[in-house]
N, C-alpha and C positions, 0 to 999 in steps of 0.2 A: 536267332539272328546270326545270321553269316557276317564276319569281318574279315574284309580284305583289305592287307598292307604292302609294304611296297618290299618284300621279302623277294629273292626269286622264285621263277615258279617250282622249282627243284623240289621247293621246302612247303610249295601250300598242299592244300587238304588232296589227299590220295583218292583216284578216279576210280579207284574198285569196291568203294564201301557202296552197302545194298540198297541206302536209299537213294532213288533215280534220282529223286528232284536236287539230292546236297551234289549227285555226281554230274549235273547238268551246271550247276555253279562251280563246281569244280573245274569241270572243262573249258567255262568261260574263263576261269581263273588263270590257267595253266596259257591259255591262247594269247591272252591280253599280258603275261609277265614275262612269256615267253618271246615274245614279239617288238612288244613298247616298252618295256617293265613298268609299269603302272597298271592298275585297278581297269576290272573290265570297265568300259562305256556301258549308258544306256540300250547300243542297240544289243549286245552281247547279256545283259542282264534280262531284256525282255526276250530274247532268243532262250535262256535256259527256264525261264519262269514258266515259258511253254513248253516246254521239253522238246524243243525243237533244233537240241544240235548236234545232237546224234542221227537227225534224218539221213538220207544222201545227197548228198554234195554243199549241205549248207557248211561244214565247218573249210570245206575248201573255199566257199566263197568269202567266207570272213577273215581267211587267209589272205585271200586278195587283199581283200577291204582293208585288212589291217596292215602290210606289208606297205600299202602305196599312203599310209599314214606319215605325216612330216617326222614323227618321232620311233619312227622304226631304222631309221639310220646310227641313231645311237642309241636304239633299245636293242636290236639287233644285231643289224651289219656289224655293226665298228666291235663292240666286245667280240661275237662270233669271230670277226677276221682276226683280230688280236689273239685269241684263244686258239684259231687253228694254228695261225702260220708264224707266233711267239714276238709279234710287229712290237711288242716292248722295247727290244734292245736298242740298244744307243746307234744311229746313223752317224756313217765316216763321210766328211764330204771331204775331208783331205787331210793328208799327215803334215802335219808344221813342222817347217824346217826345224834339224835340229834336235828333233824329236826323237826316241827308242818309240818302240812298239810297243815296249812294254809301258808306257804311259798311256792314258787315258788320249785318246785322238783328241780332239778339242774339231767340230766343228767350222769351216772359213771359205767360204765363197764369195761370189762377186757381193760384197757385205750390205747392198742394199735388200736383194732377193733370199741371203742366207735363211731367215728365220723364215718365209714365206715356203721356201724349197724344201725345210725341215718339217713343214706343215703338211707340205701335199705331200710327201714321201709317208708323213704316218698314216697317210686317209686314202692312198689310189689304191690298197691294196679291197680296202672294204668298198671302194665306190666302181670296182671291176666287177666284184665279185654281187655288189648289187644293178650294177646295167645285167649280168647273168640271170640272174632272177627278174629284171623288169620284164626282159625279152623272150623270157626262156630257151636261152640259149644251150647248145647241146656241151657236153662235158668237155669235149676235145678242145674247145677255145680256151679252158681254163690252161691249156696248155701253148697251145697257138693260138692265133687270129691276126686279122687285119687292123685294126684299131687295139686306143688306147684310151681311160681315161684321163682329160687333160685338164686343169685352171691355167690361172692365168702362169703363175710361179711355175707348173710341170709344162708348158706349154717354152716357156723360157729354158728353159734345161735342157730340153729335149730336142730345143735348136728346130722347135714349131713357131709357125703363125701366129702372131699374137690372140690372146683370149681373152676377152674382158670378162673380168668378176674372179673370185675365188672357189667358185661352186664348178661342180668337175661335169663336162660332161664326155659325150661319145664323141672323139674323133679320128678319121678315116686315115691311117698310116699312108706317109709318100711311098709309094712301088720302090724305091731304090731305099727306103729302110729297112738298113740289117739286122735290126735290134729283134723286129715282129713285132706279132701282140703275143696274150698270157700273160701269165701272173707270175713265171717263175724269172722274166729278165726286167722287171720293174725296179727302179731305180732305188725306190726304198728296201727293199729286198735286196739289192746288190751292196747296198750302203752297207744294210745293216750286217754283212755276212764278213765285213773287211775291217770290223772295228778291234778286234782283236791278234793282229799283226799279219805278215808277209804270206802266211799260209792259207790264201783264201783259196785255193778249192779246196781244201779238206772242209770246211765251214759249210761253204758252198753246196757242198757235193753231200756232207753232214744236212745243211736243211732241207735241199731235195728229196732226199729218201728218206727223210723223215714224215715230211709236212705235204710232198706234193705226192708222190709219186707210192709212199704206204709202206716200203721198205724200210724199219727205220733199223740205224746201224746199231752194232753193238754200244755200250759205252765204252770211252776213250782208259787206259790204264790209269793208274792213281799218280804214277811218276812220268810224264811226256819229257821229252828230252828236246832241248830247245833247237829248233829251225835253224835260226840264223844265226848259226856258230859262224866262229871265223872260216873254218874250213870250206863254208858255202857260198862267202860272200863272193860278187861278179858273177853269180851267176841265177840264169832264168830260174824261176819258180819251181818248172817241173821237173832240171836238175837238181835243183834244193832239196824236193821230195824224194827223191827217188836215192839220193843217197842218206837222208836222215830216215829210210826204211828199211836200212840196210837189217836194224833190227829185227829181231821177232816178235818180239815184245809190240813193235812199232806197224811192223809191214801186216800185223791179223787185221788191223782196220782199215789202212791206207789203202789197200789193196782194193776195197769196196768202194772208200768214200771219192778219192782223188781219181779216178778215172771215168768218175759221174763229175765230179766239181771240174775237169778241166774245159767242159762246154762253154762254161761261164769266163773262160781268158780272155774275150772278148769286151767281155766288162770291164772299166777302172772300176777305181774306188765310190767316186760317187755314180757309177749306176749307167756314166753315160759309154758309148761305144767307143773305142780305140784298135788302131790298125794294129799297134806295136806294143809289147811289155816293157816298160820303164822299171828301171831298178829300185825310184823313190819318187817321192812327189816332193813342192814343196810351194811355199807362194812366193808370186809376184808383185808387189803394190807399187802401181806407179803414184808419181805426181800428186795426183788429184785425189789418193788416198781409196782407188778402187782394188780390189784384191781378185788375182788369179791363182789357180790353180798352174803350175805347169811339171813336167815330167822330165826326169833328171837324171843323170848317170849312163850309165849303159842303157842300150835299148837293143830290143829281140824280136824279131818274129815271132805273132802269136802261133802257139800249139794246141789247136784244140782239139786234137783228137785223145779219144778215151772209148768208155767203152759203159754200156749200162745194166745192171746186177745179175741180167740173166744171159749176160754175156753179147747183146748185142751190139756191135761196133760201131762208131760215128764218126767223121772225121772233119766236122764242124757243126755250129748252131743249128743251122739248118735242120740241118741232116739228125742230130740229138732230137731234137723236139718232134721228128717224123718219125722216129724209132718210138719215142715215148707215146705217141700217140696211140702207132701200132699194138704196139706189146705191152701199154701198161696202161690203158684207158680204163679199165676194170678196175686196177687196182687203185686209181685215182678216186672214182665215183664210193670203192666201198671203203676209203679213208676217211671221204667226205663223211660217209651217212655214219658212220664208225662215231666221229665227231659228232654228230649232232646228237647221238646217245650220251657225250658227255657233254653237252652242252646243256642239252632240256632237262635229261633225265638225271645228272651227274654223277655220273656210274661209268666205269668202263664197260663194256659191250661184253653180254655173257653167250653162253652157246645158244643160246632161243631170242637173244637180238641179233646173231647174226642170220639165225635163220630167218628172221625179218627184213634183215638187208637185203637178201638173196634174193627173199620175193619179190620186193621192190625193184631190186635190178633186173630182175627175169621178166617183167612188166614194160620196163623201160629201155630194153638190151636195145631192140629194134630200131626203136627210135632215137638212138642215139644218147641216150640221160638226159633228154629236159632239164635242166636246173630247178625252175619252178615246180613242174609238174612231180619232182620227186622229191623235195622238200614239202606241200601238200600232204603226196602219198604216207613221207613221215609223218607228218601230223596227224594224218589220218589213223595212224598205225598203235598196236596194241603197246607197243613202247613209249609212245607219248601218254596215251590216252588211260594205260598204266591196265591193263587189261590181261595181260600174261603174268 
């Protein structure tokens, strides 16, 4: 008697023992926990009972089948996006007046939309990255694109058309927005990289090469020496940096991280676009008890130029995300499949799962990386399927 719990699939029965029939349950096992986290369905139980999921092209098709399942959003998507791109941390939608850095930011927007805006900020990140998989779209949007996912709450923020409902879907970017599409200038993502004080590209620039682009930095030293000494105050961000790098100690990482994080100057705090850098934020509340955000102190010219790990130079948004496209669309795709070796399999990627990834991208180089078609291809593969 087979019993299947609601464990991940990480943990259920191993797809390389000799009898076919336990590893044809097995594989329904692994597909359905992996996928919904719950217990294979009936049609997946009478699929291994005939040992028919090992044929070709059935387990891609219950891929499908399973993927466009209402509870693969949060059996999937949302853990998967949490896990790659670390969407746990706390989002800044703005520093209260009054406030140090070194205090926990506290959350304050237009106070009807706050908890709304807190909502779609922890969910556009998994609800992009599954229009990617509906559509099968090619890897370079994860980077760029024309569109965005929007509700009603990201649709308000983003200073769009209004959206009825909460449920995110696909919408087509105005031609005169600077922001783009992709997953790395998303508001929750932008939030989340400022909640930790003044020095948001080191952060910034720290989660990009980490999470998007595969690069990821060394760790930071055990003693970091504070930012925002007296000595730094009035002035821009990438003066503050560039003399609290003065160290050696300081300038082995700074050197990597803040010349990839200065793309992102363009970002406030909470995620939306601004022409100029403000020295502080703080709020507004008029009359009627409605709360603004507004920008404070001295203000700068944004600088965004930098430069990215293999030395290639940007001297705005733009221009960053077409460099990334260029020179590090590879290294995107095999961070991806990198991840999903720890996501299915929970394991870091050993020398015979990369030479699995390799395959797969050598399969898919042509066509650009599918999204779908090579997440399948993983499924399909002797790392899932637990064959190597």
């Amino acid at each position: 008697e087979l019993i299947f719990t609601s464990a991940p699939a990480r943990t259920l029965l191993p797809t390389d023992v000799d009898d076919p029939v336990l590893r044809q349950y097995a594989i329904a096992s692994r597909l359905s926990f992996g996928l919904l986290t719950q217990p294979p369905d009936e049609r997946l139980l009478n699929l291994a009972a005939a040992g028919k999921l090992t044929e070709a092209g059935v387990i891609q098709q219950e891929v499908d089948r399973l993927l466009s399942h209402p509870d693969s959003q949060a059996g999937f998507l949302e853990p998967f996006a949490r896990m790659w791109l670390e969407l746990d941390q706390p989002k800044t939608l703005v520093k209260q007046q009054g406030q140090s850095h070194k205090e926990l930011l506290q959350p304050n927007y237009l106070h009807m939309y706050r908890e709304h805006i807190l909502a779609g900020m922890e969910r556009e990140s998994a609800a992009y990255f599954g229009i990617m998989l509906e559509e099968n779209l090619p890897a370079r949007e994860l980077i760029d694109s024309d569109w965005l996912p929007m509700n009603d709450a990201m649709a308000y923020h983003y200073e769009y058309p209004r959206i009825i409902g909460h449920e995110f879907q696909k919408v087509k970017l105005k031609p005169d927005d600077p922001r783009g599409g992709g997953m790395m200038g998303q508001a929750g993502v932008m939030a989340m990289t400022t909640w930790m004080g003044p020095n948001w590209p080191t952060y910034r620039g720290a989660w990009v090469l980490r999470h998007v682009l595969n690069h990821p930095p060394p760790p930071p030293p055990v003693a970091v020496p504070e930012l925002d000494h007296e000595d730094h105050k009035g002035k821009p961000i990438k003066a503050k940096l560039a003399a609290h790098t003065q160290a050696a100690e300081c300038a082995a990482c700074h050197k990597t991280l803040d010349p990839v994080g200065h793309a992102f100057q363009h970002f406030d705090v909470s995620g939306r676009w601004q022409s100029e850098e403000a020295e502080s934020y703080q709020i507004n509340t008029d009359e009627g008890g409605s709360s603004r955000y507004v920008r404070s102190g001295d203000k700068w010219p944004i600088d965004a130029t930098g430069q990215l790990p293999g030395g290639e130079a940007f001297t705005n948004w733009p221009e960053f995300k077409q460099m990334a496209i260029l020179h590090y669309t590879d290294d995107v795709v095999r961070g991806q499949l990198q991840r999903y070796v720890r996501f299915f399999a929970s394991r870091r990627p050993d020398v015979g799962d990369e030479a699995v990834i390799e395959k797969i991208m050598d399969q898919d180089r042509k066509q650009g990386y599918p999204m779908r078609d090579m997440l399948k291809e993983f499924l399909c593969s002797e790392i899932f399927l637990g064959t190597r």
